[in-house]
C-alpha positions in Angstrom: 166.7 87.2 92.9 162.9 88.7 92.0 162.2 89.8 88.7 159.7 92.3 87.9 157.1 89.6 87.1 157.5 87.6 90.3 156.9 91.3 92.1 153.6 92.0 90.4 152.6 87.9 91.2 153.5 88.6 94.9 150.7 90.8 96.2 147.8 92.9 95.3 147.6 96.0 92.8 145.9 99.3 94.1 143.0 98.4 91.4 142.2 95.6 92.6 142.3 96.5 96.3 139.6 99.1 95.3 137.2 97.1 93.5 137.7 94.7 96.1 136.7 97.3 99.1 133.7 98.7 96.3 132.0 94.9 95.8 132.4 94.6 99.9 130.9 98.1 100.5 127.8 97.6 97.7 127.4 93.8 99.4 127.0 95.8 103.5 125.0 98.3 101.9 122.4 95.8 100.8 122.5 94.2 103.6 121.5 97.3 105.5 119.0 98.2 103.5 117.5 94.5 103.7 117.5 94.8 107.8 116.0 98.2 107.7 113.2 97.0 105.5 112.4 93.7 107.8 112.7 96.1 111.0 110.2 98.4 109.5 108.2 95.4 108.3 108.0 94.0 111.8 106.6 97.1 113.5 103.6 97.8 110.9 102.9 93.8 111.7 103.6 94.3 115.6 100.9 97.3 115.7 98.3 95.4 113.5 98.9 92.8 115.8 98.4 94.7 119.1 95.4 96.1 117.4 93.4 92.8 116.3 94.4 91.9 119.8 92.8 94.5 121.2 89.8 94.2 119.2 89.3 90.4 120.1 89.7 90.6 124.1 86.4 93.8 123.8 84.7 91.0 121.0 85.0 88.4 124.3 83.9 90.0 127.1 80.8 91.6 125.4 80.4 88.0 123.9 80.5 86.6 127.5 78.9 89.1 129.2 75.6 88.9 126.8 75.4 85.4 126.9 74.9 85.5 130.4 72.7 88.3 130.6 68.8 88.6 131.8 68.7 92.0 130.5 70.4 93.9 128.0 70.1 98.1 127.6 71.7 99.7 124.4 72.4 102.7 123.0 74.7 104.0 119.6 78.1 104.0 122.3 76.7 102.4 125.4 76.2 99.1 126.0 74.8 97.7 129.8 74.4 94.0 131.0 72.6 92.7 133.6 74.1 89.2 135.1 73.3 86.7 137.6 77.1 87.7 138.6 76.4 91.4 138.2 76.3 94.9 136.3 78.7 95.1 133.4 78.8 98.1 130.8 80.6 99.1 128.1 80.7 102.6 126.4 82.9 104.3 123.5 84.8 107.5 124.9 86.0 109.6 122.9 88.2 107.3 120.6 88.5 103.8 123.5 85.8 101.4 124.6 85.3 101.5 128.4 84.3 98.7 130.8 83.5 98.6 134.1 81.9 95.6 136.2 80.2 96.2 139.1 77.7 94.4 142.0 75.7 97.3 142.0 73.7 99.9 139.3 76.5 101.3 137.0 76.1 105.3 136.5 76.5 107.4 133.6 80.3 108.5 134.5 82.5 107.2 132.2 85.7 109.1 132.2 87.1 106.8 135.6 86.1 103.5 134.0 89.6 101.3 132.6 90.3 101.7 129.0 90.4 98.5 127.0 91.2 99.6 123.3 92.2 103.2 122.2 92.0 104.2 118.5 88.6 103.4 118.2 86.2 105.0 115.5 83.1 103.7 113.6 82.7 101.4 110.8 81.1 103.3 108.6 77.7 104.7 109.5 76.8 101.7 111.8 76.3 102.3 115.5 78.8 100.8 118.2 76.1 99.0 119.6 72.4 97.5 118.5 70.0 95.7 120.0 69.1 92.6 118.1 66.3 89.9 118.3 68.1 87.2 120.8 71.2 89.7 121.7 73.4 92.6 120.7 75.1 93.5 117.2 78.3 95.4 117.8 80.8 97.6 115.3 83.9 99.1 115.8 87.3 100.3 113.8 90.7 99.9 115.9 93.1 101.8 113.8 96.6 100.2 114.2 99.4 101.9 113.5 100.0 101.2 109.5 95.6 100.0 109.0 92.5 99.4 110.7 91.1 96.7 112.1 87.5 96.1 112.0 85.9 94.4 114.6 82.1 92.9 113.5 80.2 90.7 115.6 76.9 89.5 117.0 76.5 88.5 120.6 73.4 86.3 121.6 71.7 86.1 124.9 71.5 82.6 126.2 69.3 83.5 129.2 66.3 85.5 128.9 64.5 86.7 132.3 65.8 85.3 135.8 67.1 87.1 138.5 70.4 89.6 138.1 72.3 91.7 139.8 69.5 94.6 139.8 71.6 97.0 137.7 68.4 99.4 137.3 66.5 98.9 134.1 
């Protein structure tokens, strides 16, 4: 036969069922709030990286396409290059940087030419684009979606002179 005792030994009190479920609950809870956290984490790092990546693939093809220029025309938000391959031209539209590579003279239009970074602004007071002695400085913010990225660079021309693709300056 069960004596009082061995009835209280057998299972668990109500208490104790309840601080049981309260640690569990506190120990999910944290655990939550630790995914949420790395989730959030991982998107601000996602959109910087999109935006550095963006920033690098405009840095190379101006830094390709003024190496191989024989002539090189800049303004503040255009940039156009003269190759042996052909035209090539860059320009800041509203807030995206613009390129377009053609066999042919490249026109003022803009608006149809592919986008290759959005979110684009200044740095500062410096111009997109400047003509240097030997090539072309170039500037530009991408603004990610938690900081900017700021893209500085200097592209030199390798070839001076020779025959290009006529693009009409």
């Amino acid at each position: 036969m069960k004596t009082r005792e061995d009835a209280r030994e057998a299972g668990m009190t109500m208490i104790e069922l309840i601080i049981g479920m309260a640690i569990g609950v506190m120990v999910v809870v944290l655990a939550v709030a630790v995914l949420v956290n790395t989730l959030r984490s991982q998107a601000t790092v996602t959109a910087s990286t999109k935006a550095a990546t963006q920033g690098q693939n405009v840095s190379d093809l101006i830094d390709q396409a003024v190496r191989e220029a024989t002539a090189i025309r800049v303004s503040n938000t255009r940039l156009d290059v003269d190759t042996p391959a052909g035209c090539q031209a860059f320009a800041v539209v509203g807030d995206g940087v613009r390129h377009l590579a053609s066999g042919a003279a490249i026109g003022a239009a803009t608006s149809s030419w592919p986008t290759l970074a959005d979110s684009v602004s200044q740095v500062g007071s410096s111009p997109y684009f400047a003509a240097s002695t030997g090539g072309v400085t170039y500037s530009f913010r991408l603004q990610g979606a938690d900081g900017a990225v700021d893209i500085v660079s200097r592209a030199d021309q390798r070839v001076t002179g020779g025959s290009g693709a006529t693009c009409g300056f």
